[in-house]
FIVO-613357 format. One record per atom (N, C-alpha, C): x negated, y negated, z negated; atom name; residue number from 1. Coordinates in Angstrom, 3 decimals, padded with zeros to 6 digits. Last residue first. Layout:
BEGIN
+----------+----------+----------+-------+-----+
:       xx :       yy :       zz : atomo : num :
+----------+----------+----------+-------+-----+
:        X :        Y :        Z :    CA : NUM :
...
+----------+----------+----------+-------+-----+
END
This chain:
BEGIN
+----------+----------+----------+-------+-----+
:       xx :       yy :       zz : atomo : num :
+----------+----------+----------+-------+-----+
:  011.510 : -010.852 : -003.431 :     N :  59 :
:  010.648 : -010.709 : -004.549 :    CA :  59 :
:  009.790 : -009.899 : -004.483 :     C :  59 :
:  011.477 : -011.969 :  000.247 :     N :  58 :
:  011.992 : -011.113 : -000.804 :    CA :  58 :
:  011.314 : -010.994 : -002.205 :     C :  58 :
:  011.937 : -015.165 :  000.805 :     N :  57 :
:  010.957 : -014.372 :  000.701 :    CA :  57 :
:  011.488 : -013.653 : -000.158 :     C :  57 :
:  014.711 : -015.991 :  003.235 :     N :  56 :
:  013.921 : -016.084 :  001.996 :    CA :  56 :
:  012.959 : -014.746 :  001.687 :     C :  56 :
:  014.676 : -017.220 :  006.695 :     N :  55 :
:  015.171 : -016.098 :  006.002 :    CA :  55 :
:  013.936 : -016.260 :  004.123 :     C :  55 :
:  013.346 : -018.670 :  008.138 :     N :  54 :
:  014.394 : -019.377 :  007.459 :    CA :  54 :
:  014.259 : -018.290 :  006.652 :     C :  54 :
:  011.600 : -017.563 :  009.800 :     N :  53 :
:  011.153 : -018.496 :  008.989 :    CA :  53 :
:  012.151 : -019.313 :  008.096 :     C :  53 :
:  013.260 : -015.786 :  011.241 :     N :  52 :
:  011.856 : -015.244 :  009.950 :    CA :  52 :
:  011.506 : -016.517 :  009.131 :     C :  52 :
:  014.176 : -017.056 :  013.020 :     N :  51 :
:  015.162 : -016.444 :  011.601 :    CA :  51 :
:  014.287 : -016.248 :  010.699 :     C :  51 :
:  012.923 : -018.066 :  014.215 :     N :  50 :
:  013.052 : -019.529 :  013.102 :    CA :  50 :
:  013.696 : -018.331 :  012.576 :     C :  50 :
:  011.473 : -015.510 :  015.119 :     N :  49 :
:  011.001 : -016.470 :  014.833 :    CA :  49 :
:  011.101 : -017.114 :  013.802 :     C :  49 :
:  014.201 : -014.963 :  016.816 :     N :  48 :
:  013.385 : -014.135 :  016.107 :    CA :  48 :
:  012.721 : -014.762 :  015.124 :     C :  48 :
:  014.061 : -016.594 :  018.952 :     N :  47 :
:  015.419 : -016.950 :  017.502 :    CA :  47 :
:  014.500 : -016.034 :  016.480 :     C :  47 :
:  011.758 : -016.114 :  020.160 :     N :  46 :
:  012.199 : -017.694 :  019.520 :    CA :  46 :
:  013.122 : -017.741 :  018.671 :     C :  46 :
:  012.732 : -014.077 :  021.484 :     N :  45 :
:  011.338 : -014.187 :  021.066 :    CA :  45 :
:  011.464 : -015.453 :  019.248 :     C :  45 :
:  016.021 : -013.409 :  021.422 :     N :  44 :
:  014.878 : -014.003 :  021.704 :    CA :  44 :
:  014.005 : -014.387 :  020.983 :     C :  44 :
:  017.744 : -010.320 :  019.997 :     N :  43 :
:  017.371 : -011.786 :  019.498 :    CA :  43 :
:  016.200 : -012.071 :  020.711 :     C :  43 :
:  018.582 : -008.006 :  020.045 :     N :  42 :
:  019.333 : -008.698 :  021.009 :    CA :  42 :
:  018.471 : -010.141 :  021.271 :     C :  42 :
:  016.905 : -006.766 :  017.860 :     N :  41 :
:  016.698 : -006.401 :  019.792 :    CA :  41 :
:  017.509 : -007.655 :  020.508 :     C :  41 :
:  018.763 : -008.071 :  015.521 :     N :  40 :
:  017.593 : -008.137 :  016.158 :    CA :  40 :
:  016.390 : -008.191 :  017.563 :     C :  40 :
:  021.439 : -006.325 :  016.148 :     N :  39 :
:  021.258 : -007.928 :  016.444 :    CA :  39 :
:  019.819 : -008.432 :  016.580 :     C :  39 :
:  019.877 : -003.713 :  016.075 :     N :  38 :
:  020.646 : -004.339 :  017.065 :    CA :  38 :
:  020.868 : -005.780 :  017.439 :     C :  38 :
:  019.729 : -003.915 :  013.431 :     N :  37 :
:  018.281 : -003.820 :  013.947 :    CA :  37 :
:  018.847 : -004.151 :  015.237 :     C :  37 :
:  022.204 : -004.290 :  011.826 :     N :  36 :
:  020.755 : -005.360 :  012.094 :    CA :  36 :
:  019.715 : -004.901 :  013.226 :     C :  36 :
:  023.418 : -001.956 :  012.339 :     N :  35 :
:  023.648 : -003.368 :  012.972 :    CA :  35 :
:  022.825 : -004.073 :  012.754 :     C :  35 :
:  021.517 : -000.278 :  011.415 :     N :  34 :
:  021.659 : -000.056 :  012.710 :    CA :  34 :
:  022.368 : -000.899 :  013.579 :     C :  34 :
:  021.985 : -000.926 :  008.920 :     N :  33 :
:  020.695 : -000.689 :  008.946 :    CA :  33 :
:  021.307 : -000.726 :  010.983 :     C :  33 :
:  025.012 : -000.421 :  008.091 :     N :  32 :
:  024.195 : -001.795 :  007.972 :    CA :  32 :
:  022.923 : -001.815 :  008.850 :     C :  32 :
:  025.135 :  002.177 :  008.705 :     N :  31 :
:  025.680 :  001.550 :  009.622 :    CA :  31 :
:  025.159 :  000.141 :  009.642 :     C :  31 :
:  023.308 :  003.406 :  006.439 :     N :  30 :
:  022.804 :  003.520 :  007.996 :    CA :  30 :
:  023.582 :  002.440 :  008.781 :     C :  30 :
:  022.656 :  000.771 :  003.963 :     N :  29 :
:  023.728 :  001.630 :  005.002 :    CA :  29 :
:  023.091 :  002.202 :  005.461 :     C :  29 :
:  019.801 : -000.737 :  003.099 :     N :  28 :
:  020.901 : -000.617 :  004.045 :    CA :  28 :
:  021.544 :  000.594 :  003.866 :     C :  28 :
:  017.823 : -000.002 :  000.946 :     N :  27 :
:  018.602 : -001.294 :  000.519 :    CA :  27 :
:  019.885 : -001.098 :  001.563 :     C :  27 :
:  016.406 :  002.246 :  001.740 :     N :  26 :
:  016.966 :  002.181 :  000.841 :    CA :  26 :
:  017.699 :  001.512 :  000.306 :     C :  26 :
:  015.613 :  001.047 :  004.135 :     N :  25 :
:  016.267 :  001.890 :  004.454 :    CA :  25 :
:  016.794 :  002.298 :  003.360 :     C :  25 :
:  013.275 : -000.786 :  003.198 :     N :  24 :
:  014.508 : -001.410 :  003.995 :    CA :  24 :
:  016.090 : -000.466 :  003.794 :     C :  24 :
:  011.941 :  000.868 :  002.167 :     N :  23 :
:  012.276 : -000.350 :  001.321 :    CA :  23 :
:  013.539 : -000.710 :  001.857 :     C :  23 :
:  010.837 :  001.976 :  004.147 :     N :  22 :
:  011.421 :  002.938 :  003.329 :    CA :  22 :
:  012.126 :  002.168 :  002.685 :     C :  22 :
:  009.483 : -000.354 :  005.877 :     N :  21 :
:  010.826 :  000.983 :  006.206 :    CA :  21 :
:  011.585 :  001.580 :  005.463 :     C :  21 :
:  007.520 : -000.861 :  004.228 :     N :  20 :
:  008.229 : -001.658 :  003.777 :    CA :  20 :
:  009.651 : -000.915 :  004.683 :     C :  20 :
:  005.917 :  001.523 :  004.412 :     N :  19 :
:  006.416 :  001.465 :  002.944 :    CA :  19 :
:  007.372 :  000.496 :  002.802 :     C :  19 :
:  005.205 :  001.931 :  007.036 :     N :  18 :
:  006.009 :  002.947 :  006.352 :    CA :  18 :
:  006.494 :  003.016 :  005.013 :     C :  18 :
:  003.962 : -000.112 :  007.234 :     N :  17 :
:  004.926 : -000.211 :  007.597 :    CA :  17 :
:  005.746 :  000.768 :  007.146 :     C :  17 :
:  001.707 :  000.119 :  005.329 :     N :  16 :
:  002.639 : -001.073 :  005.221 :    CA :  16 :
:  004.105 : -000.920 :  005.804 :     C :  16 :
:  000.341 :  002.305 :  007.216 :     N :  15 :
:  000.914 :  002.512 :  005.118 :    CA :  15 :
:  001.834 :  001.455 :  005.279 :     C :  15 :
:  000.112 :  000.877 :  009.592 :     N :  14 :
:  000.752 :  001.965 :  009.715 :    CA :  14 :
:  001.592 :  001.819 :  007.947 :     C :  14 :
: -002.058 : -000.329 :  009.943 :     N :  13 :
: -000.893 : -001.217 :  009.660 :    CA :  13 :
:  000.042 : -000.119 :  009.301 :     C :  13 :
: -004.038 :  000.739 :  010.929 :     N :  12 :
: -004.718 :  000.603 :  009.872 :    CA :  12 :
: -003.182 : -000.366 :  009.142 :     C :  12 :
: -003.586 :  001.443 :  013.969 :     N :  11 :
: -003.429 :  002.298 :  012.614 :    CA :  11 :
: -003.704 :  001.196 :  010.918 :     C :  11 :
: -001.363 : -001.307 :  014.794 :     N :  10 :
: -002.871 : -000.765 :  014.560 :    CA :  10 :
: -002.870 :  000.041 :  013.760 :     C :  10 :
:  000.982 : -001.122 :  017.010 :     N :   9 :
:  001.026 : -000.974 :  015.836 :    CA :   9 :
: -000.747 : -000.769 :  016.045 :     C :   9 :
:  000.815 : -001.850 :  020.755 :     N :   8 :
:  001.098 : -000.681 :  019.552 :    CA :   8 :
:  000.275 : -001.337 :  018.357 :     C :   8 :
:  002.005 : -003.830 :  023.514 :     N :   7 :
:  001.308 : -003.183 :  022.471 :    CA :   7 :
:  001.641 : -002.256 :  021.328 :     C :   7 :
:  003.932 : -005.070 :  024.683 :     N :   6 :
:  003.732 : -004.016 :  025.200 :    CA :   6 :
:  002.329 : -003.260 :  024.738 :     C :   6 :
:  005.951 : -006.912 :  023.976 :     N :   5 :
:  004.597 : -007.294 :  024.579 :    CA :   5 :
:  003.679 : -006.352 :  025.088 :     C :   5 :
:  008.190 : -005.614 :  023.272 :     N :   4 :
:  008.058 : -006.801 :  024.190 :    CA :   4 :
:  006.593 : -007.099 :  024.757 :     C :   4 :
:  006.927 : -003.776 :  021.493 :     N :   3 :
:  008.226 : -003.619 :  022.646 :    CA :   3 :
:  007.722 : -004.888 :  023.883 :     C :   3 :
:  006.522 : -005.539 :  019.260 :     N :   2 :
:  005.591 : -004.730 :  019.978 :    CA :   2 :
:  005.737 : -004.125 :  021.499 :     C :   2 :
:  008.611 : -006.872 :  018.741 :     N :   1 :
:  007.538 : -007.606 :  019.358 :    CA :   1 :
:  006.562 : -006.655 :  020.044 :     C :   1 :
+----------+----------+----------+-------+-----+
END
């Protein structure tokens, strides 16, 4: 989204992101990790979206 809209991250978002990255990157593959993020980029604004809003809340 940031990409797309052509803004940057607020520092003050930064800790979060670098903690839920690490989270991610410990649960994927690299190869897992680098097909999602791909199908992701591929995704419209809008699929983006209902996936987030379907997808379950991690514990």
């Amino acid at each position: 989204m940031y990409e797309a809209s052509g803004t940057m991250r607020l520092p003050m978002l930064w800790p979060d992101y670098e903690r839920d990255r690490a989270a991610v990157w410990a649960r994927l593959s690299e190869e897992a990790f680098a097909t999602a993020w791909a199908e992701g980029r591929a995704m419209a604004l809008e699929q983006a979206v209902a996936y987030a809003l379907d997808a379950p809340v991690p514990a």
